[in-house]
N, C-alpha and C positions, 0 to 999 in steps of 0.2 A: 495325505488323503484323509486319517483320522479327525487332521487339524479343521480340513474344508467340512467332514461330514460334524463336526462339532460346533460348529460356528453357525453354519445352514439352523440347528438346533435351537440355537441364543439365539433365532431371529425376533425382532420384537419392534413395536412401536414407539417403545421407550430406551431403545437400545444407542440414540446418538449420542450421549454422552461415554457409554463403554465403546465408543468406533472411535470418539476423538480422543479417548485415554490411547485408546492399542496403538494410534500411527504416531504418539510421540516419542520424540527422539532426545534433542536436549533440550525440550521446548518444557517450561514450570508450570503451565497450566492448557489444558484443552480447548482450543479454538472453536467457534461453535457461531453460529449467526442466521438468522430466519429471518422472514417476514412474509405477511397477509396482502396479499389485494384484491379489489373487486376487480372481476372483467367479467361485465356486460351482467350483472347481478349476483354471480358466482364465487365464492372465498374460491382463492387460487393462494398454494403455500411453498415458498423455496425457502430448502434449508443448505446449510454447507457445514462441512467441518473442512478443519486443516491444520498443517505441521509443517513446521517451519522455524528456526531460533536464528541456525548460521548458515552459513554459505549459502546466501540469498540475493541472487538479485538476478535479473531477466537473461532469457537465453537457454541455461540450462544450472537451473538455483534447485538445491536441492529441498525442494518442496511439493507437501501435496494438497490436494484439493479437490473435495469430492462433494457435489452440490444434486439436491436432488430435487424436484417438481411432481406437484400432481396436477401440473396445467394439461391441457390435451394442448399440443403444438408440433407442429412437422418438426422433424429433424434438421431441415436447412434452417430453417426460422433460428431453434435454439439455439444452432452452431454460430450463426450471425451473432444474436443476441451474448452469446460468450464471447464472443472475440470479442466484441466492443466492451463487453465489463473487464476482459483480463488487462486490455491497454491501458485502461484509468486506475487498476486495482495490483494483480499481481507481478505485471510488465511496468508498472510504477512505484515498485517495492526495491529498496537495499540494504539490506541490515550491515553487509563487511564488503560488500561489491565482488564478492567471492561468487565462486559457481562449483556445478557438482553435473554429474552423468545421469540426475533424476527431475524430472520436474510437469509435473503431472496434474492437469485440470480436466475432470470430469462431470458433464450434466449428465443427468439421468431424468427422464419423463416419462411417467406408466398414465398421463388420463387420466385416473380415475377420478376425479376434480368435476370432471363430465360439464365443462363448460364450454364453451362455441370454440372451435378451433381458432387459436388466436392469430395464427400466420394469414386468417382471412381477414384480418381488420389492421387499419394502422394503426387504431387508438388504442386498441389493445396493445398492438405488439409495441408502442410505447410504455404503457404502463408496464409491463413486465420487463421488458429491456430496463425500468429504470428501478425494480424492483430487485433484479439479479445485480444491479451493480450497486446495490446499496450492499448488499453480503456480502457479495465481492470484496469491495471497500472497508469494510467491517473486518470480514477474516483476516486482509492485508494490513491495517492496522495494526490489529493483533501482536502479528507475526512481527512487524516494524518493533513494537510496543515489548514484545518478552525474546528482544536479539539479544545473542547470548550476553552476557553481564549490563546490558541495556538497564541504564536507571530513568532515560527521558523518550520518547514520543516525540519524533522531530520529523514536522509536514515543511517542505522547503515546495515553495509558489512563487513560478517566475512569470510575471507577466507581461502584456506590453511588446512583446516580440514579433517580430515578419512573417513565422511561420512556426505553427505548432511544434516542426519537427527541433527547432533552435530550442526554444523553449524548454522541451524534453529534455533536447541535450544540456543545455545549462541548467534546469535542475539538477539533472544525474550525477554532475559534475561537481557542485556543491555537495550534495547528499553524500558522493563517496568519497568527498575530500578526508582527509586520518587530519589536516591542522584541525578541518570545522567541526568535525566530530569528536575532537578530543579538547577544542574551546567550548563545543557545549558541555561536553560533560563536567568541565573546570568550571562552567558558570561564568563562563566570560566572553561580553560583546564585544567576539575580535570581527567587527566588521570589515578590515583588510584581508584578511582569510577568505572569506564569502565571496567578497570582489574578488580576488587573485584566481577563485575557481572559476568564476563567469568567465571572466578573460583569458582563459586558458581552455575552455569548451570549444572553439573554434566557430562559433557563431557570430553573427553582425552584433556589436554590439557600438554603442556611441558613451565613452566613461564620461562627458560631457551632462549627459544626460540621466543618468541611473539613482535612482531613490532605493535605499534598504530598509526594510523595518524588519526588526524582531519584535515579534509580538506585534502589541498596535502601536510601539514606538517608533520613530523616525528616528533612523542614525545617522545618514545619508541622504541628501538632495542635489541634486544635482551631480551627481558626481564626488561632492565636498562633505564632508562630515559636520554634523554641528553641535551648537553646544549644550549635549545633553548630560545631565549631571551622570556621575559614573553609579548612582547607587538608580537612579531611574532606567537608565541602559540596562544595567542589569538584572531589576526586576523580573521581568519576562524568560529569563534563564532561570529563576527558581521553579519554577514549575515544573512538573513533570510530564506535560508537553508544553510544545513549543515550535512557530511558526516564525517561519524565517522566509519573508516576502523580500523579492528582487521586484523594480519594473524599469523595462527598458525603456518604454515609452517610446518606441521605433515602428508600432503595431500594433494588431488590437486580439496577436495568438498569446494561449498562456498555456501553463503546465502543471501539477501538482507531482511532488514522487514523496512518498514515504519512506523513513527513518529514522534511525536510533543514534544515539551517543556513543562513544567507543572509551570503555572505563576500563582499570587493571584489571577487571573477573575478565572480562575478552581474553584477556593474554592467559593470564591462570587456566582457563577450560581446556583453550585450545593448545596450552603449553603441556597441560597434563594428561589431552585425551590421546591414548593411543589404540590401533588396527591390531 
């Protein structure tokens, strides 16, 4: 009770950085993401914090999320407007494919902004819908970006697929692969690894067919690998991110998930954290 009537106290306008210090857990630094837009003449501003390093990934990933508005906007509007940023943002996050009994996203909207209700226009409720999934997207980064002993930022984008939900799935399936997670972090274009997980997703896939790139390099066309020198292949693995595009070429659905690299601090944290 002392702790809530103490806290009520430190309320403050400058207080989001001491909110995103207090919900971290094994996270290295404070997650934090805003942004400004106009509707209909009026600055309108969402901010979020969030916590997140391990046991993360959609369902029940122990993570949280706390985004707040000074748009004026109904309550369904919002709730819409969040579903759709959480499926591209924190429902497309896996740092260990692990999961936990917490997993918590919160908008908040007080008005004061005192701009036209936005749930009465489309064009608004586009702008801000794409405004909330930019933080979205940003927090979820983040969180991809400082998993626990994470050295790289790995965006896997399968495109080309029959139906969004394939997609999904074979990114997810790469992303939680421990081979591909653990050849990124080695720095090395094991482009058999990537494929093995597509093919293992349980989606339409044609290996006839399928192009790989890491980075903006081509490993894979058609199905065949070519002949790309071994120091060019792995250029794009030095980096400390790193995009690792699949295209089926079967369709015109695609998918984005975020993740990390799986290094020995992983095992170290989680070998020596104990309840």
């Amino acid at each position: 009770e002392h702790g809530v009537s103490d806290a009520v106290k430190s309320l403050s306008c400058e207080g989001a950085l001491d909110a995103a210090k207090a919900i971290m857990t094994t996270d290295t630094y404070p997650k934090m993401a805003a942004c400004e837009l106009d509707i209909g003449g009026v600055s309108v501003r969402i901010g979020g914090i969030a916590k997140g390093a391990g046991m993360i990934r959609p369902d029940l990933a122990t993570m949280f999320c706390f985004i707040t508005t000074d748009a004026v906007i109904s309550a369904d509007a919002l709730k819409d407007c969040l579903q759709d940023a959480v499926e591209v943002s924190f429902n497309s996050l896996t740092v260990d494919g692990d999961t936990s009994t917490n997993d918590t996203v919160i908008a908040l909207a007080n008005g004061i902004a005192g701009n036209r209700d936005i749930s009465s226009d489309d064009e608004y409720m586009q702008a801000f819908s794409t405004g909330l999934k930019s933080v979205c997207i940003e927090l979820a980064k983040s969180m991809a970006r400082d998993g626990e002993g994470a050295t790289k930022l790995v965006e896997v984008v399968v495109r080309g697929a029959k139906r969004y939900a394939d997609a999904k799935a074979a990114a997810m399936t790469v992303a939680n692969s421990l081979l591909v997670k653990t050849a990124v972090f080695g720095e090395d274009p094991n482009w058999g690894r990537v494929l093995a997980a597509v093919g293992r997703a349980g989606v339409e896939v044609d290996p006839a067919l399928v192009d790989l790139y890491f980075g903006d390099v081509k490993i894979v066309e058609d199905g065949q690998p070519l002949n790309v020198t071994d120091d060019a292949a792995r250029a794009p693995m030095l980096a400390d991110e790193l995009t690792i595009t699949v295209d089926l070429k079967i369709g015109g659905a695609s998918s984005r998930v975020f993740t990390c690299d799986l290094s020995y601090d992983y095992v170290k944290i989680n070998a020596e954290y104990h309840t």
